[in-house]
PDB file as gemmi writes it, atoms N, CA and C in Angstrom:
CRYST1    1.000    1.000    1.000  90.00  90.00  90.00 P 1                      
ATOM      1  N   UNK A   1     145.062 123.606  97.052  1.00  0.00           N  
ATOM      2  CA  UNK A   1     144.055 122.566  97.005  1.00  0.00           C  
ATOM      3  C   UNK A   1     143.086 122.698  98.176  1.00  0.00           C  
ATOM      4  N   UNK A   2     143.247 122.954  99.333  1.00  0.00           N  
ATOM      5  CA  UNK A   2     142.955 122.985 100.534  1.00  0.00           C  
ATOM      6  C   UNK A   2     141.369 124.790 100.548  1.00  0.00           C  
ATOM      7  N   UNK A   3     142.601 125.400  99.602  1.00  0.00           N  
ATOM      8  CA  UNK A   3     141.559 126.530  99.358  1.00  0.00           C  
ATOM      9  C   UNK A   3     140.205 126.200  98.677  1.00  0.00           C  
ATOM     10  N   UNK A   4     140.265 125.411  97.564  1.00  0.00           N  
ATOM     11  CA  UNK A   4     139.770 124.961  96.811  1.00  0.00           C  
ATOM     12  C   UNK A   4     138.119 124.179  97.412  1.00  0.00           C  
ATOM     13  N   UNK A   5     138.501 123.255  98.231  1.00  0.00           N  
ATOM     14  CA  UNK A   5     137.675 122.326  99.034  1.00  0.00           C  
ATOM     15  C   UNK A   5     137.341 123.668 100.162  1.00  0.00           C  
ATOM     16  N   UNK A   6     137.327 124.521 100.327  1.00  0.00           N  
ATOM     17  CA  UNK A   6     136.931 125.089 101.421  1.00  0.00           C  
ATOM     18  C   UNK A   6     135.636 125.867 100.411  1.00  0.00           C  
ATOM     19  N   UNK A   7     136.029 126.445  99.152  1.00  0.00           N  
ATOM     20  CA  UNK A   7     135.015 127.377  98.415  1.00  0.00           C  
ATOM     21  C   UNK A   7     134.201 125.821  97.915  1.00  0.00           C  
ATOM     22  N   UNK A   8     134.129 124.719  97.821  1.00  0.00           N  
ATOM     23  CA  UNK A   8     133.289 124.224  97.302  1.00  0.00           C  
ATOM     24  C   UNK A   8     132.363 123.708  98.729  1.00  0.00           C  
ATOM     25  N   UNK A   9     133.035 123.277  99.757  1.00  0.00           N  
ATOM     26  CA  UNK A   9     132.348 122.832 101.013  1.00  0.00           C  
ATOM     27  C   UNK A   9     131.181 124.069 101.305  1.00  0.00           C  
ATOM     28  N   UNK A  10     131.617 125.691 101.510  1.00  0.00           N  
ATOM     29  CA  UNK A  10     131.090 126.576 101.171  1.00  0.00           C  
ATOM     30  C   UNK A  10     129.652 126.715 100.530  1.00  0.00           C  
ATOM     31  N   UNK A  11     130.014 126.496  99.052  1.00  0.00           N  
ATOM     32  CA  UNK A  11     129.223 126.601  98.120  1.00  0.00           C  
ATOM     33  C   UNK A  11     127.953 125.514  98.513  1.00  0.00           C  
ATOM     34  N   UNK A  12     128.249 124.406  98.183  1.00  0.00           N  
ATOM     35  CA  UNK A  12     127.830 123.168  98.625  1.00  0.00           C  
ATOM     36  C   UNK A  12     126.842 123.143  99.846  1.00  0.00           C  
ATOM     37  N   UNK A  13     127.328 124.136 100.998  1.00  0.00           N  
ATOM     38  CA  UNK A  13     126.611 124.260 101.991  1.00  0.00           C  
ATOM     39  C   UNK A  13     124.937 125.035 101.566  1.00  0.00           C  
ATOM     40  N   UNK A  14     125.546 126.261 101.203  1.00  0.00           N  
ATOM     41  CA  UNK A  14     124.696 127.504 100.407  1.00  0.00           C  
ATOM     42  C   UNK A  14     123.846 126.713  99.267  1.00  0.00           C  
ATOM     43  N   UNK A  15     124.062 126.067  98.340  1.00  0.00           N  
ATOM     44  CA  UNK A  15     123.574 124.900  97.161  1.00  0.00           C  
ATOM     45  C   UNK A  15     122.293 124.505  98.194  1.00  0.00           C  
ATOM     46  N   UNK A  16     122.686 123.539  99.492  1.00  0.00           N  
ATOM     47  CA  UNK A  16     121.444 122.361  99.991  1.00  0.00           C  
ATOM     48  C   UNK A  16     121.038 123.503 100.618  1.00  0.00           C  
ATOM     49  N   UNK A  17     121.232 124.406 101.303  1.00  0.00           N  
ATOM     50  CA  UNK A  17     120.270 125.679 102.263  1.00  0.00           C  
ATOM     51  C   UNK A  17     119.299 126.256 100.779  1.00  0.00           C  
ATOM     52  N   UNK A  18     119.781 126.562 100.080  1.00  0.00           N  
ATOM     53  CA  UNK A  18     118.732 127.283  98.945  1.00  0.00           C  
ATOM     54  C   UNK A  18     117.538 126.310  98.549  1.00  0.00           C  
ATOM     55  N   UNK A  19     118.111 124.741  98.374  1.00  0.00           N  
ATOM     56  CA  UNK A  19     117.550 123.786  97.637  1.00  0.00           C  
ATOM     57  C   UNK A  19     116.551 123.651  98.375  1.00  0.00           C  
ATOM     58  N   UNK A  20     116.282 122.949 100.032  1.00  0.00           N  
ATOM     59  CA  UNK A  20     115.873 123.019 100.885  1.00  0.00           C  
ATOM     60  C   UNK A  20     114.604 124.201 100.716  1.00  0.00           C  
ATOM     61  N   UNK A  21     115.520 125.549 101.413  1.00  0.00           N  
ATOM     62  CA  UNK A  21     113.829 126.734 100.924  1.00  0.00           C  
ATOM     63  C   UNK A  21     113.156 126.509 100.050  1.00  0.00           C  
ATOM     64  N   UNK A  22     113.690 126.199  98.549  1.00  0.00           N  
ATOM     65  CA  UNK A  22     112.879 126.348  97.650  1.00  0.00           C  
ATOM     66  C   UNK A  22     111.857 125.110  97.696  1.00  0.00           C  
ATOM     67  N   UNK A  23     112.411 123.703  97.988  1.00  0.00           N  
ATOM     68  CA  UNK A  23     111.501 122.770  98.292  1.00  0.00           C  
ATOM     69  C   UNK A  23     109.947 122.899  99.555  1.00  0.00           C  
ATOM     70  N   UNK A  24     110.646 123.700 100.485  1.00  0.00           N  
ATOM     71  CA  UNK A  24     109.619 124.649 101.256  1.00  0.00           C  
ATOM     72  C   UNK A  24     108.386 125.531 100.679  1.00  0.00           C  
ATOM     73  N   UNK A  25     109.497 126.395 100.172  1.00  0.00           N  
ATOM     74  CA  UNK A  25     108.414 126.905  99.348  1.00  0.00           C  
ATOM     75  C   UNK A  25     107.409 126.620  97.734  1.00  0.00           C  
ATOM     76  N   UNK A  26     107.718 125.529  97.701  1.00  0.00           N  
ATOM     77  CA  UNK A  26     106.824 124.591  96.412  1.00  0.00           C  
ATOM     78  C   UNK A  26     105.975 123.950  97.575  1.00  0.00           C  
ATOM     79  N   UNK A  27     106.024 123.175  98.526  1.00  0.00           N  
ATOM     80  CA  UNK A  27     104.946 122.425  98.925  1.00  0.00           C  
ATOM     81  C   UNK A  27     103.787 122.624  99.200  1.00  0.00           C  
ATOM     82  N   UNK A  28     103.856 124.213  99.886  1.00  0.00           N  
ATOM     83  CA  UNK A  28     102.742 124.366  99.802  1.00  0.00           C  
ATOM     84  C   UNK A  28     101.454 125.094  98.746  1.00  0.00           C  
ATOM     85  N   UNK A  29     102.406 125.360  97.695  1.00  0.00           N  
ATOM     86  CA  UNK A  29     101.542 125.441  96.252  1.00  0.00           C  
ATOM     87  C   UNK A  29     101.467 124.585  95.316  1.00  0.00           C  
ATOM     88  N   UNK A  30     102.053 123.382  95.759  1.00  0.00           N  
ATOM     89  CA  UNK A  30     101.492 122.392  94.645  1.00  0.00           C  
ATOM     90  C   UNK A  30     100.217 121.350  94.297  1.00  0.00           C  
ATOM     91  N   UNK A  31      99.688 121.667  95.796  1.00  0.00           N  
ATOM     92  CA  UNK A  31      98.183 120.980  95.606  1.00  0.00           C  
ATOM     93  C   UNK A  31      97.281 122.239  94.688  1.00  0.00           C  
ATOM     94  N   UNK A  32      97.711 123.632  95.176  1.00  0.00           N  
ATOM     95  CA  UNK A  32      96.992 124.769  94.582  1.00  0.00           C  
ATOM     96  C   UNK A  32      97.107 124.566  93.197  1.00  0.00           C  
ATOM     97  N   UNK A  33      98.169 124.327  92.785  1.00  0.00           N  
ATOM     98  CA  UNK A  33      98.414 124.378  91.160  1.00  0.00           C  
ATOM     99  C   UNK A  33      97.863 123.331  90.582  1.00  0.00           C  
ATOM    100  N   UNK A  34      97.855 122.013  91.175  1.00  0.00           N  
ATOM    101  CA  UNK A  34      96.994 121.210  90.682  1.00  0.00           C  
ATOM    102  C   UNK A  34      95.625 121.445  90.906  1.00  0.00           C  
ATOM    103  N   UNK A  35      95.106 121.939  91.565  1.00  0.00           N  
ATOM    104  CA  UNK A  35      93.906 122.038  91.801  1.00  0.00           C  
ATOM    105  C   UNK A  35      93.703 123.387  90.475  1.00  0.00           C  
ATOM    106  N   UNK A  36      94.203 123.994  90.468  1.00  0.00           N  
ATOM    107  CA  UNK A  36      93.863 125.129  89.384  1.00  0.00           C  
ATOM    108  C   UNK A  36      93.910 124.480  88.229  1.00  0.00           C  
ATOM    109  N   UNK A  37      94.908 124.043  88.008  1.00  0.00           N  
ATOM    110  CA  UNK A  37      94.946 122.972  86.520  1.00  0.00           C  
ATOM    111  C   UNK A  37      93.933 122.017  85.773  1.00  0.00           C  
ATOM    112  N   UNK A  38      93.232 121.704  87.046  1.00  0.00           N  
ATOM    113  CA  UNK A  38      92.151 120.608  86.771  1.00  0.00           C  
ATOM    114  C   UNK A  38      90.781 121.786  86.587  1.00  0.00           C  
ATOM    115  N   UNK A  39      90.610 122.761  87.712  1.00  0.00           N  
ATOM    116  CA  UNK A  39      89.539 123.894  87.081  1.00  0.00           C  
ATOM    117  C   UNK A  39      89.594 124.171  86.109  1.00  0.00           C  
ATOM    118  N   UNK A  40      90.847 124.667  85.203  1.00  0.00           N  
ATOM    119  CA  UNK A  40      90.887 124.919  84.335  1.00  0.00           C  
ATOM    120  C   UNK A  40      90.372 123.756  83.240  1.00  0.00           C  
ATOM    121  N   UNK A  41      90.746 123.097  83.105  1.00  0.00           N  
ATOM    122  CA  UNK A  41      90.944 121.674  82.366  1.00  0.00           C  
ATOM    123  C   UNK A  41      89.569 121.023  82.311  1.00  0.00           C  
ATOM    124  N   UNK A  42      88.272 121.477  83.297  1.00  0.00           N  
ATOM    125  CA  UNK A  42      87.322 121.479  83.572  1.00  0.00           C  
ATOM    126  C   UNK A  42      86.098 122.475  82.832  1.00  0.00           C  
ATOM    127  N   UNK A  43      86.859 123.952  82.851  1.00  0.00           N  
ATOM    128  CA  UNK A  43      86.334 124.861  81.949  1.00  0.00           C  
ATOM    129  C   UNK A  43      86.407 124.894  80.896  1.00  0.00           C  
ATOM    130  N   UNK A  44      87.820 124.574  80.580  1.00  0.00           N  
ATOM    131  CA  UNK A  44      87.994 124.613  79.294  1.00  0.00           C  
ATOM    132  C   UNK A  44      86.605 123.257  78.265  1.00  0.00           C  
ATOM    133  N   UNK A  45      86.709 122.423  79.067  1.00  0.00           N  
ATOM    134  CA  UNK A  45      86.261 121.198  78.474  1.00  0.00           C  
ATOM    135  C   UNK A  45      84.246 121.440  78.368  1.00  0.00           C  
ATOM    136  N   UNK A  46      84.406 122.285  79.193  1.00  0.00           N  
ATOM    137  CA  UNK A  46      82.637 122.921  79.732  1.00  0.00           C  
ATOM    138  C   UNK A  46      82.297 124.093  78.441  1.00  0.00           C  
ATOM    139  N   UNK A  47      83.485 124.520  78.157  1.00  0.00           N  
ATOM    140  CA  UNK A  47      83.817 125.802  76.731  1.00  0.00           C  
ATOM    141  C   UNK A  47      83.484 125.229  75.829  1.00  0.00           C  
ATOM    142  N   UNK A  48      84.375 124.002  75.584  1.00  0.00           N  
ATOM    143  CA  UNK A  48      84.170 123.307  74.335  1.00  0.00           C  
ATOM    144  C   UNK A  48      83.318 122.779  73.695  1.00  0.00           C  
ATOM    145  N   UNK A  49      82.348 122.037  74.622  1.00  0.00           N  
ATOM    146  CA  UNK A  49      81.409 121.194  74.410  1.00  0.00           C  
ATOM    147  C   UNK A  49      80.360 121.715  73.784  1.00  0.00           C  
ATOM    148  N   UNK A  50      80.033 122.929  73.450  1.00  0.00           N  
ATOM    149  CA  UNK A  50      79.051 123.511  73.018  1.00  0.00           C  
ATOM    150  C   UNK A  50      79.513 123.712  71.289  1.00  0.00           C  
ATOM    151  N   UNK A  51      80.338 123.924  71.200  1.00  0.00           N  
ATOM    152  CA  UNK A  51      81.132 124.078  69.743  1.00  0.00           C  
ATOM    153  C   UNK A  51      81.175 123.211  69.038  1.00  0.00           C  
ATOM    154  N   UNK A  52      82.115 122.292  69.873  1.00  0.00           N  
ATOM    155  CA  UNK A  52      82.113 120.619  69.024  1.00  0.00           C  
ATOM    156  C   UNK A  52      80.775 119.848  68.732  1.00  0.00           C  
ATOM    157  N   UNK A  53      79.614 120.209  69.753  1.00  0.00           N  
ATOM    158  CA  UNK A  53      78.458 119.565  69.525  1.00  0.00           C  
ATOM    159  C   UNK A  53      77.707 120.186  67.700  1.00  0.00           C  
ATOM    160  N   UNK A  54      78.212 121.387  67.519  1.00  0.00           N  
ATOM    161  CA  UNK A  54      77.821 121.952  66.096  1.00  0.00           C  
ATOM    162  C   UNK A  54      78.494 121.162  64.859  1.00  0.00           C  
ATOM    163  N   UNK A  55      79.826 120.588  65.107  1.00  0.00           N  
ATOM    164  CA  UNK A  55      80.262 119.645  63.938  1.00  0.00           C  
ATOM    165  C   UNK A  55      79.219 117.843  64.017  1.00  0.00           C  
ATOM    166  N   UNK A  56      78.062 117.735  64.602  1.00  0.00           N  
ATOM    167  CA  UNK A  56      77.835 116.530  65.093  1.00  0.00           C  
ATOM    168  C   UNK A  56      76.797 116.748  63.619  1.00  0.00           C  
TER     169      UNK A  56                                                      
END                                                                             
């Protein structure tokens, strides 16, 4: 039992150290991604408008 709680304390440790980096490494691309999302979302809508104006 004792073994047991040592591979999960272990694990557990390794689990929040990974979780941690990866939260590191999202922060600082998530304004980027939103910001790309909305360019996009911007073009796309700048694309469209010329098309849809032909069903009017």
């Amino acid at each position: 039992m004792q073994a047991l709680d040592e591979v999960t304390a272990i694990n557990s440790r390794a689990f929040d150290a990974a979780a941690g980096d990866g939260r590191n490494e999202l922060t600082g691309r998530l304004p980027r991604a939103v910001a790309g999302l909305l360019v996009a979302a911007v073009l796309a809508a700048l694309g469209l408008r010329p098309r849809l104006a032909e069903f009017r």
